[in-house]
C-alpha positions in Angstrom: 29.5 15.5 5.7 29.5 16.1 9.2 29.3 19.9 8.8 26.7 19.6 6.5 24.4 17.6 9.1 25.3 20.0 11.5 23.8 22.8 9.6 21.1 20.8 8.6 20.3 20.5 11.9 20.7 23.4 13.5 18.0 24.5 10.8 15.6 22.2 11.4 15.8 23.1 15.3 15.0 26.8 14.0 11.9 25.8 12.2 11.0 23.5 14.6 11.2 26.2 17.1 9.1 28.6 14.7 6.5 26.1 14.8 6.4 25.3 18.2 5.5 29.1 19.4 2.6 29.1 17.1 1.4 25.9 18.0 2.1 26.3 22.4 4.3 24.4 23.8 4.4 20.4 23.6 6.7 18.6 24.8 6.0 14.9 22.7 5.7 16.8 19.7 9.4 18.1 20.2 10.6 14.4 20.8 10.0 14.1 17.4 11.8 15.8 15.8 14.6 13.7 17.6 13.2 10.1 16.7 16.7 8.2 15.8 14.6 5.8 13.5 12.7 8.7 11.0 16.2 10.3 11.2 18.2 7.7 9.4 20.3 8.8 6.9 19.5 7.3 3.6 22.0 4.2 3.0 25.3 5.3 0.9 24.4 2.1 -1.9 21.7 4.2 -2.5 22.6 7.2 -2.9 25.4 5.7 -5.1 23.0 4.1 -7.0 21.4 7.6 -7.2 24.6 8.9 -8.7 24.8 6.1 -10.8 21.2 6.8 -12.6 22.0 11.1 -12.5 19.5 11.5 -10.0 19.7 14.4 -7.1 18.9 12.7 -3.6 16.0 15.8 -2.7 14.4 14.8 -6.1 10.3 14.0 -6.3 9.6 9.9 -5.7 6.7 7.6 -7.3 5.8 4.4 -5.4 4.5 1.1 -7.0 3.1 -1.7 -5.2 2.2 -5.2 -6.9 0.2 -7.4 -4.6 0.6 -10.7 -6.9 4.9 -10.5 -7.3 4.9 -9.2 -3.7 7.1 -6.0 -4.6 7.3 -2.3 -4.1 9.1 -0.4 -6.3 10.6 3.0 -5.6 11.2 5.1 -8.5 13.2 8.8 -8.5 13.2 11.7 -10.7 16.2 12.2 -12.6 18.1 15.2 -13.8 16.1 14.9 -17.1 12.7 14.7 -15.5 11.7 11.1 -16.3 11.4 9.7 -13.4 13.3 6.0 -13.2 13.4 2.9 -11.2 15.5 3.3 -8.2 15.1 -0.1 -6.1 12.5 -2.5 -5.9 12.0 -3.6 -2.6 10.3 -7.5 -1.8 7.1 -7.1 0.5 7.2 -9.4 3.6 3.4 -9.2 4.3 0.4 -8.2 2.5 -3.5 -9.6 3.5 -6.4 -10.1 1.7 -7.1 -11.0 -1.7 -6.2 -9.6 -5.3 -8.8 -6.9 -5.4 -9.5 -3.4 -3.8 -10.7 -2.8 -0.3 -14.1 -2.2 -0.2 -14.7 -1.7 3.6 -13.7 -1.4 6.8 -12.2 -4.5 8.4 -12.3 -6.7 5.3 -8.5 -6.9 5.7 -7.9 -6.0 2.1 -5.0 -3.9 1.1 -6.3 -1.2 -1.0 -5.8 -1.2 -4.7 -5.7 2.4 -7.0 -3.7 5.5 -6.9 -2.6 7.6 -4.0 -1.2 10.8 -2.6 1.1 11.0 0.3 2.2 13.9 2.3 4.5 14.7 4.9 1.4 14.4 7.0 0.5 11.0 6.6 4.2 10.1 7.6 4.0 8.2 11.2 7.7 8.2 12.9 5.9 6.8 16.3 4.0 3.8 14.6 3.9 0.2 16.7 4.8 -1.0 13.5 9.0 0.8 13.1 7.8 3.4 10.9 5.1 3.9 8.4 3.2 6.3 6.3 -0.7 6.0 5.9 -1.9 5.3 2.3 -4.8 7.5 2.1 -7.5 5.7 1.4 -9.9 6.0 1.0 -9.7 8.3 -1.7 -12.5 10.5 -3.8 -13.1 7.4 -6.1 -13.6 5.0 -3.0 -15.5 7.6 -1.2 -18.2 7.8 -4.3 -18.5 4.1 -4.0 -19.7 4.1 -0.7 -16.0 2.2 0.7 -14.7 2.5 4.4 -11.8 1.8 5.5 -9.0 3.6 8.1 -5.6 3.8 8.4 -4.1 1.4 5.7 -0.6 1.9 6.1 2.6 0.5 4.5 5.3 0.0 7.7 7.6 -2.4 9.2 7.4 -5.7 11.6 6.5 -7.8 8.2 2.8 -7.8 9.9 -0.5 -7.2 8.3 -4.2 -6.7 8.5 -5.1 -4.6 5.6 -1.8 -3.3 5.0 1.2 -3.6 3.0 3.9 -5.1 5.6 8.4 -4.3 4.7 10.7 -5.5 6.9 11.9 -2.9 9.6 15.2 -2.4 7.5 13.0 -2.2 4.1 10.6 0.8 5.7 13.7 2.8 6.9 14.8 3.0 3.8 11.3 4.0 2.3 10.8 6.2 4.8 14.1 8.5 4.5 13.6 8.7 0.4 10.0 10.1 1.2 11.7 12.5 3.9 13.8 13.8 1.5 11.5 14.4 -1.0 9.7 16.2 0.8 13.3 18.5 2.2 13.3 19.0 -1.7 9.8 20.5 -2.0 8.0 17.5 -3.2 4.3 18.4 -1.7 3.0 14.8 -2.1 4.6 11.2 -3.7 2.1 9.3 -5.5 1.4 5.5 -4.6 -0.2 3.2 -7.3 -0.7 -0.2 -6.0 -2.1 -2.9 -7.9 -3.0 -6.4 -8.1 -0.4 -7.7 -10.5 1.8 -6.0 -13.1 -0.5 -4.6 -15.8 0.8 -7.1 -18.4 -0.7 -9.1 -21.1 -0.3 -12.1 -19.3 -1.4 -11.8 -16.1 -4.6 -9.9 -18.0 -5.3 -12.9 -19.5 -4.8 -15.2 -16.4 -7.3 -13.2 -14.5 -9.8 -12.3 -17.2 -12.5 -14.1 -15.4 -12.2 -11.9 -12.1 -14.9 -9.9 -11.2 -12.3 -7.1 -10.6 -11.4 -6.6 -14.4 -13.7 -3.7 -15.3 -11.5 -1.7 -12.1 -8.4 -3.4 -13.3 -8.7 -2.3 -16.8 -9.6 1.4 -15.3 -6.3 1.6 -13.0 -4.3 -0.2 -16.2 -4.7 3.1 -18.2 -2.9 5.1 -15.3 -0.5 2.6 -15.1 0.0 2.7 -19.3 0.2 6.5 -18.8 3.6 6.3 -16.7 4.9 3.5 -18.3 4.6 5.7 -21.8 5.8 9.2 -20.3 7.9 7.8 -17.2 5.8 11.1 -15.8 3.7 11.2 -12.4 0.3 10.7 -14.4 -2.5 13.4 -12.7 -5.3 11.4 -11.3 -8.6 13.2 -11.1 -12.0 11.4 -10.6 -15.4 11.9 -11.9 -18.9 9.8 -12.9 -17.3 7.1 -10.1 -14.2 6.4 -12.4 -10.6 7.6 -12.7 -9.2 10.2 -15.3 -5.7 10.6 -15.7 -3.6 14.1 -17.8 -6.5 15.7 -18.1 -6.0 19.1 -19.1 -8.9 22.1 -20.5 -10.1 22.1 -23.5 -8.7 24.4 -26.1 -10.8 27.8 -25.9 -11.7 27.0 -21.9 -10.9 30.0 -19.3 -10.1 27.8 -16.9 -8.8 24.4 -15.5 -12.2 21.9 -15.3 -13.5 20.9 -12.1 -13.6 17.4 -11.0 -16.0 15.4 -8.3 -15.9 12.0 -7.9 -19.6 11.5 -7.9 -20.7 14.4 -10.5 -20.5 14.4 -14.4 -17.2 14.8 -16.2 -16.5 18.1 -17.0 -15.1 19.2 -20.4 -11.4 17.7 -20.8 -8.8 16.8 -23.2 -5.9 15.0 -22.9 -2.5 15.7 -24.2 -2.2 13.8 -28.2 1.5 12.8 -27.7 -0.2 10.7 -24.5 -3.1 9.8 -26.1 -1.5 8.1 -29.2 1.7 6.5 -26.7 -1.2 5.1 -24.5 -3.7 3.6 -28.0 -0.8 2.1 -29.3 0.6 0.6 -26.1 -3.2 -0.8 -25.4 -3.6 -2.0 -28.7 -0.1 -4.3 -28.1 -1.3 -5.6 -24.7 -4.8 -6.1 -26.2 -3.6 -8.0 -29.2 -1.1 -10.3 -27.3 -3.9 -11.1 -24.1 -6.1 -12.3 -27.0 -3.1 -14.7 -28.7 -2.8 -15.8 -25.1 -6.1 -16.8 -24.3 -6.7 -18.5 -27.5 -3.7 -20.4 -26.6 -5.3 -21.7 -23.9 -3.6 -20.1 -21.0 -4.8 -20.8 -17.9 -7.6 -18.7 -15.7 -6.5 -18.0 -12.4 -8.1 -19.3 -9.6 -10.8 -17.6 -7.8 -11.8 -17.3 -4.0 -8.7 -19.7 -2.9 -9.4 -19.1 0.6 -5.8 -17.8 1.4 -5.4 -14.8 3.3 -3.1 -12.8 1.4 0.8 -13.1 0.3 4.5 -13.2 1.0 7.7 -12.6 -1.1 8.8 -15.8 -2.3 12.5 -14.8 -0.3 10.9 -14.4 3.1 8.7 -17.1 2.4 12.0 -19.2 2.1 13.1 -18.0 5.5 9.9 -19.5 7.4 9.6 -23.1 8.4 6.2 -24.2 6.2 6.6 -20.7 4.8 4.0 -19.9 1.7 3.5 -17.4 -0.6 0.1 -17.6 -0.3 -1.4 -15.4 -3.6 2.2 -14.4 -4.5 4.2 -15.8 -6.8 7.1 -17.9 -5.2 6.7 -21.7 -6.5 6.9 -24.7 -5.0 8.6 -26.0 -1.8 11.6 -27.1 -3.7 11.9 -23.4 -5.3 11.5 -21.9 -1.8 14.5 -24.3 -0.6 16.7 -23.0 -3.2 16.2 -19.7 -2.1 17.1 -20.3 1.8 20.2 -19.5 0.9 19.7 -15.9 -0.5 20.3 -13.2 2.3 17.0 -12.0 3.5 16.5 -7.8 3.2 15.8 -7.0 6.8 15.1 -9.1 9.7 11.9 -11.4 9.9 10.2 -11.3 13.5 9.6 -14.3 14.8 5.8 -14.1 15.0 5.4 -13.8 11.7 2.7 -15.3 9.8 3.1 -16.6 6.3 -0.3 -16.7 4.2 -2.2 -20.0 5.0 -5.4 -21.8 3.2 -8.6 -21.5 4.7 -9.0 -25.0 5.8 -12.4 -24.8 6.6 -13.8 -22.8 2.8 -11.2 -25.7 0.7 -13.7 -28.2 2.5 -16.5 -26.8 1.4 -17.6 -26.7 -2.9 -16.3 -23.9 -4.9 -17.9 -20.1 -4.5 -17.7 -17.4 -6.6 -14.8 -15.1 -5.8 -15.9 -11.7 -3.7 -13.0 -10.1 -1.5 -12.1 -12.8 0.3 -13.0 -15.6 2.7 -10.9 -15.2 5.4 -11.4 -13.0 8.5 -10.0 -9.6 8.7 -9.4 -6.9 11.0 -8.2 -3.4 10.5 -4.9 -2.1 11.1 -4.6 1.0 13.5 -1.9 3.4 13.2 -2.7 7.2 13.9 -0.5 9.7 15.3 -1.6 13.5 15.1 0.3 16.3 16.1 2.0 20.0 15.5 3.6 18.8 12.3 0.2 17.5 11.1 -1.6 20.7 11.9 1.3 22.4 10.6 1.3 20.7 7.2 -2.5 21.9 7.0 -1.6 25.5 7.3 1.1 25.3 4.6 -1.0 23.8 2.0 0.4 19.8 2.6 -2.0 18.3 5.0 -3.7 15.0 5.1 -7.2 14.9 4.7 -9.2 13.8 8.3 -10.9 10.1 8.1 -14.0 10.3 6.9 -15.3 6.9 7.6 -15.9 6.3 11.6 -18.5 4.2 10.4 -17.7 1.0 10.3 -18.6 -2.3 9.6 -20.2 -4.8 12.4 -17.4 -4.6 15.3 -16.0 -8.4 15.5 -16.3 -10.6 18.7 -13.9 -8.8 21.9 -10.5 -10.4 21.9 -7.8 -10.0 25.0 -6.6 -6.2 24.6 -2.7 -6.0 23.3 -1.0 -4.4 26.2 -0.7 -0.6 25.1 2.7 0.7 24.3 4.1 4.3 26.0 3.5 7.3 23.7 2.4 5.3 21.1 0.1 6.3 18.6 -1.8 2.8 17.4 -2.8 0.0 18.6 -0.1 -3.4 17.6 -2.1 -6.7 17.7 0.2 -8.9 19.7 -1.6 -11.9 17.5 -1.6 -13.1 13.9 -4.3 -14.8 12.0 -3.4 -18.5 12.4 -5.2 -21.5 11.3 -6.5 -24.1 13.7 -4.5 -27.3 13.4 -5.6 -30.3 11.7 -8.2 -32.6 14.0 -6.9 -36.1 15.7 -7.6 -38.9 13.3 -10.9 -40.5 14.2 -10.8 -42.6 17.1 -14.9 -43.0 17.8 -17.5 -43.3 14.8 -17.6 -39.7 15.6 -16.6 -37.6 12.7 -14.1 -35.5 13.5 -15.2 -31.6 13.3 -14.1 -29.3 10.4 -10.8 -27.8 10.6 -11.8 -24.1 11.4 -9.8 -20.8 10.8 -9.2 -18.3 13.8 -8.2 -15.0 13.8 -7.4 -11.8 16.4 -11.1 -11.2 15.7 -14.0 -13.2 15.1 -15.2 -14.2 11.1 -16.0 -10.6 9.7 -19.4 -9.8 7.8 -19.9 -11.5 4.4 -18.3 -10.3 1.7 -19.9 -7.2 -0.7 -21.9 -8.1 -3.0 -19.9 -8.4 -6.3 -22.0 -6.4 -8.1 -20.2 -2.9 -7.5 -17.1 -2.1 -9.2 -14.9 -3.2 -7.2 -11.8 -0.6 -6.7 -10.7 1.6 -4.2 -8.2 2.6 -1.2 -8.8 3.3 2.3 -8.7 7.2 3.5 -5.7 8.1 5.6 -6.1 9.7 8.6 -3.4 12.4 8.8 -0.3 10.5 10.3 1.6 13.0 11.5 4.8 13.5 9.7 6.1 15.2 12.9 9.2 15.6 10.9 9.1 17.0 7.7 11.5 19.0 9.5 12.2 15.5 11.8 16.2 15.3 11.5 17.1 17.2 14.5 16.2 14.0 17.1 
């Protein structure tokens, strides 16, 4: 083992070396490659339980995210090519509401499918580690979104962002690194609201998000059918997924996001796997409505959710729009060994005090202020990843929305590459009982920034993901430091 790290090494330092003399000299891009944390090895229960399920540990990866159970899955390629579930990881933090981001500082976390390579990988984020989403992507962009540097990292902290613990996103992080030492170009990431299942379809059939739910389900059908990394291409404003050319065409069709579809087919054995599989889901939401099941509530005024065993961990800990229970199912959890360590600044999903107060609205994005995460870091290995084929696209929304009120500056960290709000949306406490005829004042919500532009109008499909800037991956070839 310790000769082959060696070697390992000693290569890396020769291709990091080749890189450097095209590049010139820089001294912070060679530290790098020498970052301890993007170096970890991956954990030896995993790559037992990679054994275990026949799978190499260079083999391609496939990310899932699920906003309402608060998980991220991780799933590998085995030796058969089906990929299959490797570990499903709790997340600690996500903000917003159930829904896709539709702009920038709405402190959504984006919803749709994703493509990350070894450029968007950020070893010197504020946040432990992290790798930029890429949204948005060519479907958000036709919409008119905007968004930047949506990231899923460490500190169990977020503000548009899917948060792990700083344990949790070393372990992403080396399983994406070693994809991409196998020759994966790019892992896909599908997040979603929920898992795509009859029952949570007919919970939320009244969301305005359905029409983009029911788009991203049919990707989401087409891996749970194949177990295969479904190809997402985008045209008319909508997703397609396998599409192939059509018998008798010369060549592969052309996609844009904003243009008509060009002339596709998709593969039979996919399209009969996928009918049938709708026609199931279809037939038992409709038994389940008629039953009377419940429609989930809309615009609750909670920013975001929490894993229901972190939630556990927190004194008046919540899992906000997760799924967790109540206070006497958190307490039986307090036991349960938490999967990293919880910082204490951590904030657990609150209501918005001063939106419960008011009468019900209908359900946009969300009610509660939000700011936009920062985490860029761009380097050799970025540029490099460009030149052989890999790179990240650049962001191509600066514009953004209405800048909120100026809070106290974080103090900046050395050599780092975002900005780390030392703050956390909190919610103002409760007023002193009345004392004078008086009334007392409203409770209000405050934030690291003030109350953000009203939400979008509802009236766009709503559905999208912010675009990445390219985080360097200043290590795809990172395991020398």
């Amino acid at each position: 083992m310790t000769h082959r790290t060696l070697v390992r090494a000693l290569l890396t330092s020769a291709i990091l070396a080749a890189g450097v003399m095209l590049a010139g000299c820089d001294s912070d891009q060679i530290s790098l490659a020498q970052n301890a944390k993007a170096n970890q090895p991956v954990p030896p229960k995993l790559v037992a339980a990679m054994t275990e399920k026949d799978m190499d540990m260079q083999s391609p990866i496939l990310v899932r995210l699920f906003k309402q159970e608060a998980e991220l899955e991780v799933w590998k390629q085995t030796r058969s090519g089906q990929f299959a579930l490797l570990k499903t990881y709790p997340i600690c933090r996500w903000s917003g509401d159930l829904g896709p981001k539709v702009r920038e500082g709405d402190r959504q976390a984006p919803e749709g499918f994703y493509s990350i390579n070894p450029s968007q990988m950020n070893p010197q984020s504020a946040y432990y580690l992290s790798f930029n989403t890429g949204y948005p992507n060519a479907f958000d962009k036709a919409l008119g979104r905007t968004g930047s540097q949506l990231m899923v990292h460490g500190d169990c902290s977020s503000r548009g962002c899917y948060a792990m613990t700083d344990e949790q996103i070393a372990e992403i992080y080396s399983l994406g690194r070693e994809s991409f030492f196998g020759g994966q170009k790019a892992f896909q990431l599908q997040a979603y609201p929920f898992r795509m299942t009859p029952v949570n379809m007919a919970k939320h059939r009244n969301n305005p998000n359905m029409p983009f739910w029911k788009m991203i389900k049919e990707g989401y059908d087409h891996f749970e059918v194949t177990k295969q990394e479904p190809k997402v291409d985008f045209c008319e404003k909508k997703y397609v997924f396998d599409a192939v050319k059509a018998p008798n065409a010369t060549r592969d069709p052309v996609f844009d996001a904003s243009a008509k579809c060009p002339a596709y087919v998709i593969p039979e054995e996919i399209v009969s796997a996928v009918r049938e599989k709708e026609q199931r889901d279809a037939a038992e939401t409709t038994k389940l409505v008629s039953k009377g099941t419940p429609v989930a509530r809309l615009n609750t005024g909670i920013d975001g959710g929490m894993n229901a065993i972190f939630a556990s961990k927190i004194p008046e800990g919540n899992t906000g729009l997760s799924e967790g229970g109540d206070s006497q199912a958190l307490q039986s959890m307090s036991l349960a060994r938490a999967p990293g360590t919880i910082p204490g600044t951590v904030n657990p999903p609150k209501p918005n005090l001063a939106v419960q107060q008011e009468e019900p609205v209908v359900a946009t994005t969300s009610s509660t202020a939000r700011v936009a995460s920062a985490d860029k870091s761009e380097g050799f290995f970025s540029s490099f990843a460009q030149k052989v084929g890999i790179g990240g696209t650049a962001d191509a929304s600066k514009t953004t929305a209405s800048p909120p009120a100026p809070v106290a500056a974080a103090p900046a960290k050395p050599k780092v590459a975002e900005a780390k709000p030392q703050s956390v949306v909190r919610v103002a406490p409760k007023p002193e009982p009345k004392q004078a005829a008086k009334p007392a004042p409203k409770p209000q919500v405050t934030s690291t920034a003030a109350a953000a532009p009203a939400p979008a109008s509802s009236t766009q499909l709503a559905g999208s993901a912010p675009v990445v800037q390219t985080n360097s991956f200043d290590t795809r070839f990172s395991a020398v430091k």
